[in-house]
C-alpha positions in Angstrom: 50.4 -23.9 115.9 52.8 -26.3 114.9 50.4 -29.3 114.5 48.5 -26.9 112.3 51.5 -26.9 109.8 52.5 -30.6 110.4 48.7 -30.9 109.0 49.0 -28.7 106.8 52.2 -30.3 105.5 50.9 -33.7 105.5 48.0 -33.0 103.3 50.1 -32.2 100.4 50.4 -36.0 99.6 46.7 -36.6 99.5 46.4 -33.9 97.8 48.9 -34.5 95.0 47.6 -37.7 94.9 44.3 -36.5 93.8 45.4 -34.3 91.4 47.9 -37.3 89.5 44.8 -39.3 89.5 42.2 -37.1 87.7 44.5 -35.6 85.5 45.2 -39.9 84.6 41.5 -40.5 84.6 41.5 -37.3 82.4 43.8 -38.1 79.8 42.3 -41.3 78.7 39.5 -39.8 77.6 41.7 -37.4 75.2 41.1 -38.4 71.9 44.2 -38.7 69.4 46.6 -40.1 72.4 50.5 -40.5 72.4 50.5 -43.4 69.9 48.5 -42.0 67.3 51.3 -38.9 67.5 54.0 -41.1 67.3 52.9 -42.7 64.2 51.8 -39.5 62.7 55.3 -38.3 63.4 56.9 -41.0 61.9 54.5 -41.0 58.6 54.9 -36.8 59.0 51.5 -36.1 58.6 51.8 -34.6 62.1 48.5 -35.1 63.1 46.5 -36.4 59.8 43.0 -38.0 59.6 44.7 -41.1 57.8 46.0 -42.3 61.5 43.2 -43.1 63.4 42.0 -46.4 65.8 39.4 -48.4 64.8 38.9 -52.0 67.2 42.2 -53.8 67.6 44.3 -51.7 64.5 44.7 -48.8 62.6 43.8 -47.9 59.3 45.0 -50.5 56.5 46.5 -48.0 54.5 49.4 -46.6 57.0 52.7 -47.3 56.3 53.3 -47.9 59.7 52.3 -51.9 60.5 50.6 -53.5 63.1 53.4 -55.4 64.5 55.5 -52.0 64.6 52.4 -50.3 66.5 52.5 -52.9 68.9 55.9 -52.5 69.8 55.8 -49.2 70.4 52.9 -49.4 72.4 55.4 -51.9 74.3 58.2 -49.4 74.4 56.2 -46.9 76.3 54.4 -49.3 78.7 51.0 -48.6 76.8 50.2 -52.2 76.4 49.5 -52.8 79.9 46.4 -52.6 81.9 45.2 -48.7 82.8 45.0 -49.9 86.2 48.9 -50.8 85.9 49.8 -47.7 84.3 48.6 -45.8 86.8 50.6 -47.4 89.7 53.4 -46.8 87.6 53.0 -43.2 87.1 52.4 -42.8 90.9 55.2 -44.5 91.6 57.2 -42.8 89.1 56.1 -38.9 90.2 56.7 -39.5 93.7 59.7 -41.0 93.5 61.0 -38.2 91.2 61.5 -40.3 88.1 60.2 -38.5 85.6 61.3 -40.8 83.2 61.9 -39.9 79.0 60.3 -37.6 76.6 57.7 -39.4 73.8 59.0 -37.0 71.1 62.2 -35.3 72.4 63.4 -38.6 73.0 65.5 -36.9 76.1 64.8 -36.8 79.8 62.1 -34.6 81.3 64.4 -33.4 84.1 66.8 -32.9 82.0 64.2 -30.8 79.1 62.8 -28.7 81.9 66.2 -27.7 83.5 66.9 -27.0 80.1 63.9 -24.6 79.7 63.7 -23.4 83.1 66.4 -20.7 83.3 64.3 -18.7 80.3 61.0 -18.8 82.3 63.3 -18.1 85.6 64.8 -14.6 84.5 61.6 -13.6 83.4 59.9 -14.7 86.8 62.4 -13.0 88.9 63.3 -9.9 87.3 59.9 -9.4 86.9 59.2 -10.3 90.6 61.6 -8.0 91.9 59.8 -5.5 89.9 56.6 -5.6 90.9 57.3 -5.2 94.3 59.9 -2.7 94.0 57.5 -0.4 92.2 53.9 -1.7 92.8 54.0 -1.0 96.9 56.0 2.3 97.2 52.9 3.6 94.1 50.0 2.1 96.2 51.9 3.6 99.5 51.7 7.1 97.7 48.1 6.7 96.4 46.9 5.8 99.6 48.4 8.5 101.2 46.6 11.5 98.9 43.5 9.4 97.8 41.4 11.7 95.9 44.0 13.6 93.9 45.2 13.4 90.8 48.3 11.7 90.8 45.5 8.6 92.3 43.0 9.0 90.0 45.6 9.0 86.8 47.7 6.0 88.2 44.4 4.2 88.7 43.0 5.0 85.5 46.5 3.6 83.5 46.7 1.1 86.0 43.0 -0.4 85.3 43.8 0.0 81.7 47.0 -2.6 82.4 45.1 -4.7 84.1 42.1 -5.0 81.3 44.8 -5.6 79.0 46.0 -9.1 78.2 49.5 -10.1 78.2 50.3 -11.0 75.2 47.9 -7.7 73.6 50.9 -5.6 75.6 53.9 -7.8 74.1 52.0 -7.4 70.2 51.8 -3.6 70.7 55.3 -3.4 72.4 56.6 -5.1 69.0 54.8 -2.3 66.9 56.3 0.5 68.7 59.4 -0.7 69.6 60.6 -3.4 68.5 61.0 -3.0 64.7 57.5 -2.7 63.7 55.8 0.9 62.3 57.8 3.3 65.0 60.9 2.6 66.5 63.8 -0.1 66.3 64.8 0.1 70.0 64.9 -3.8 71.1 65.0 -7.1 69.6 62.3 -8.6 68.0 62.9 -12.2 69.3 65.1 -14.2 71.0 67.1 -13.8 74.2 70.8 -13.1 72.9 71.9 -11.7 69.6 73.8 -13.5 66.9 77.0 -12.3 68.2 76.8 -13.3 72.1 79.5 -15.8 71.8 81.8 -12.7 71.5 81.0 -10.5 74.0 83.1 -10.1 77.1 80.8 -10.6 80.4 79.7 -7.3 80.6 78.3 -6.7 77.6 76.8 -10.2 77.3 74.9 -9.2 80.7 73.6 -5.8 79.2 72.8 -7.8 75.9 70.9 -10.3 77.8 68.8 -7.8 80.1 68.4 -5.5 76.1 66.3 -8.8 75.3 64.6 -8.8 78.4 63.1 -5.5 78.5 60.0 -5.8 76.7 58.9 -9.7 77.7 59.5 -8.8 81.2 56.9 -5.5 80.4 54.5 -7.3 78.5 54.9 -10.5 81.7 54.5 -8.1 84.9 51.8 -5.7 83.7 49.3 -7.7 85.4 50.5 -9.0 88.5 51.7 -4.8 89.0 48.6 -3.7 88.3 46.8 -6.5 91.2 49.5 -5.1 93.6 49.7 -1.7 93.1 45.7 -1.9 94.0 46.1 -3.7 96.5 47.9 -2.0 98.9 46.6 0.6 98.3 43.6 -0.6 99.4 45.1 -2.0 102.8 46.8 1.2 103.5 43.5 3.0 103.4 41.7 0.4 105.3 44.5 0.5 107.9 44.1 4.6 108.2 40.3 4.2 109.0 41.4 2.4 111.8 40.5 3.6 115.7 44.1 2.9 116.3 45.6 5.5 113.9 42.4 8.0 114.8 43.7 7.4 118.8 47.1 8.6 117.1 46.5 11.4 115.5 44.4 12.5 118.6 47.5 11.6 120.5 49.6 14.5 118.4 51.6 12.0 115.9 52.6 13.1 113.0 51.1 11.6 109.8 55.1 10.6 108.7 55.2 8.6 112.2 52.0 7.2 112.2 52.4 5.8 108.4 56.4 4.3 109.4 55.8 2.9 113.0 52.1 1.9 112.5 49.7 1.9 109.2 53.2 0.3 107.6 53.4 -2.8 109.7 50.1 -3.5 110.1 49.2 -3.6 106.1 52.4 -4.7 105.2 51.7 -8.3 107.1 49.2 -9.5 104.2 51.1 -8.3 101.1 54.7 -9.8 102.7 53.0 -13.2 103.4 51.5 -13.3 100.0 55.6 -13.4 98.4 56.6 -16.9 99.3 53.4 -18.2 97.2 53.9 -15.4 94.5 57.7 -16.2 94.1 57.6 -19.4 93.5 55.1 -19.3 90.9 56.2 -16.6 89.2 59.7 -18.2 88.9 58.4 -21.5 87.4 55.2 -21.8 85.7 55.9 -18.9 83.0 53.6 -17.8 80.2 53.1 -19.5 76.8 51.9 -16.5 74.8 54.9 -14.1 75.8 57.5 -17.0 75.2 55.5 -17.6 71.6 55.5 -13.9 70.6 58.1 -13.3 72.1 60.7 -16.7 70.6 61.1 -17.5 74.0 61.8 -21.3 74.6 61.1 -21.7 77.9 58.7 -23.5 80.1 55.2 -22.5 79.3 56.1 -23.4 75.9 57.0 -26.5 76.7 53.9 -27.3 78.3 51.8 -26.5 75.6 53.6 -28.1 73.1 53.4 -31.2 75.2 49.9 -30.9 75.4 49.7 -30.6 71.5 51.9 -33.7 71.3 50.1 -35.8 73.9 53.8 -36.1 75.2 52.2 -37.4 79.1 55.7 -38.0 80.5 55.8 -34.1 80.4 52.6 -33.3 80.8 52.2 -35.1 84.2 55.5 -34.0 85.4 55.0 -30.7 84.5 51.7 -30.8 86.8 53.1 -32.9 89.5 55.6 -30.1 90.1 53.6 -27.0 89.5 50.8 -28.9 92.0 54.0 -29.4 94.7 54.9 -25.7 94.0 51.0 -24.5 94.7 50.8 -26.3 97.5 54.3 -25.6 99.4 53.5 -22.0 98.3 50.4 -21.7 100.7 52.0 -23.3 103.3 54.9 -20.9 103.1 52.6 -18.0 102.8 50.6 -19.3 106.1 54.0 -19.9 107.8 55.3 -16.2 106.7 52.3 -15.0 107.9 52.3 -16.8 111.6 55.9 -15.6 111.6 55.1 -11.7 110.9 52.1 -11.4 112.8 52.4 -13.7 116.4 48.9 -12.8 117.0 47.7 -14.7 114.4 46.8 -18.2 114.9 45.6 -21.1 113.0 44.2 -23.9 115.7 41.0 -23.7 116.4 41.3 -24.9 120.1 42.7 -21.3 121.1 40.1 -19.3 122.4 
């Protein structure tokens, strides 16, 4: 088992090193590339026609000159040869040197630790959430299929999952957040004006107040999945020749559920966390944090995408990729750990 995972584990950098180098291969392709933006940025035409390439310069009419194109080009290391660049960037992303921002002018470690806490309390309040709520609901569904406290909950439940996000966080805003209805929650934001003088209490409860609907609007999917799910492997587990030998036996239902059905489909949904947590914690989502005023780091992302800001682009995939990656080996090692029956190698018969 453990040279499974040493495998396992060692094909992370091979893998990671694919990824760098098609997203690379990728981005040259992009038309209207980091330099272009610059310039546009510094002309503030963000983005105008009237900076464009054409052979060796730019158009004759930008303010901008060739001279001060080319040192730019140099500042950034975009005068080199691609094949240079790319060593560079490899070097740079596995050595954790993420370098500096095109347009924030400020370090990328620093801009995402900067960002990260926003997308963080969403991903972990809403974690804890969905599995406080989603497996206890499925637990009961699958215990009275058929009736109709199951047929309701999976009625609203398919509706939240047909629903996109950021549909939920508009129509959250309408009802309750100033729009046509009710004034319960702030609009936007994640403190008020006035944080600066609350005591630590009620910053806490003023924090959590700006939570509330983001965190709905953000978990409405991933409870719907869940709440599906086990109730799905609670009802495969009762049709199980086990639980029939049980009830033959003279078990109760209540000791059957606790001391059998519940460990044996518990082992896939408790493996699945590890993988689950971690991306829920980082990646974030770019149309809650939008609607929402959010400035965290799925709107980061897009913005350096917008920006062809690379330095961010490719660190923000580098570490999503690691965070993918250790995430299944985590939710294989869970797994092994839960379940000792279970095995990976394919040399035990």
């Amino acid at each position: 088992m453990k040279y499974y995972f040493i495998r396992r584990i060692l094909l992370i950098f091979p893998t990671l090193l694919g990824i760098v180098t098609l997203t690379f291969i990728i981005l040259q392709f992009v038309p209207g590339g980091p330099i272009e933006q610059i310039i546009s940025e510094i002309q503030g035409y963000s983005g105008s026609s009237e900076v464009s390439s054409s052979g060796d310069g730019y158009d004759t009419n930008s303010r901008v000159s060739q001279e001060q194109i080319d040192e730019i080009r140099k500042l950034y290391g975009f005068d080199q040869p691609i094949y240079v660049q790319y060593f560079n960037w490899l070097i740079r992303l596995f050595t954790f040197d993420f370098g500096d921002s095109y347009f924030y002018n400020r370090s990328v470690i620093d801009l995402i630790a900067e960002k990260l806490p926003v997308s963080a309390s969403l991903g972990i309040i809403s974690f804890l959430l969905v599995y406080l709520i989603s497996i206890p609901l499925g637990i009961k569904k699958a215990i009275s299929p058929g009736s109709k406290f199951d047929i309701i909950s999976s009625f609203i439940i398919l509706i939240g999952y047909s629903i996109p996000g950021f549909i939920v966080a508009l129509f959250l805003i309408v009802f309750f957040a100033g729009g046509s209805f009710f004034s319960w929650f702030p609009i936007r934001g994640l403190t008020s004006d006035n944080f600066a003088d609350l005591n630590f209490i009620e910053k806490i409860l003023d924090y959590i107040w700006h939570l509330v609907l983001p965190i709905i609007a953000y978990m409405l999917g991933a409870f719907a999945v869940l709440s599906q799910r086990t109730r799905n492997l609670f009802l495969e587990e009762m049709q199980q020749q086990y639980v029939i030998t049980a009830r033959a036996k003279g078990l109760s239902e209540k000791v059957i559920l606790s001391r059998h059905i519940l460990k044996n489909a518990m082992i896939l949904i408790i493996s699945a966390i590890p993988a689950h947590a971690l991306g829920m914690f980082f990646v974030g989502s770019l149309l809650i944090e939008k609607i929402f005023s959010l400035d965290g780091i799925g709107l980061l992302n897009y913005e350096s995408i917008l920006r062809r800001d690379y330095a961010v682009v490719m660190s923000m995939l580098f570490i999503t990729s690691i965070i993918a990656l250790v995430g299944q080996v985590l939710t294989d090692m869970t797994l092994a750990i839960i379940d000792p029956r279970i095995t990976f190698d394919k040399n035990v018969k």
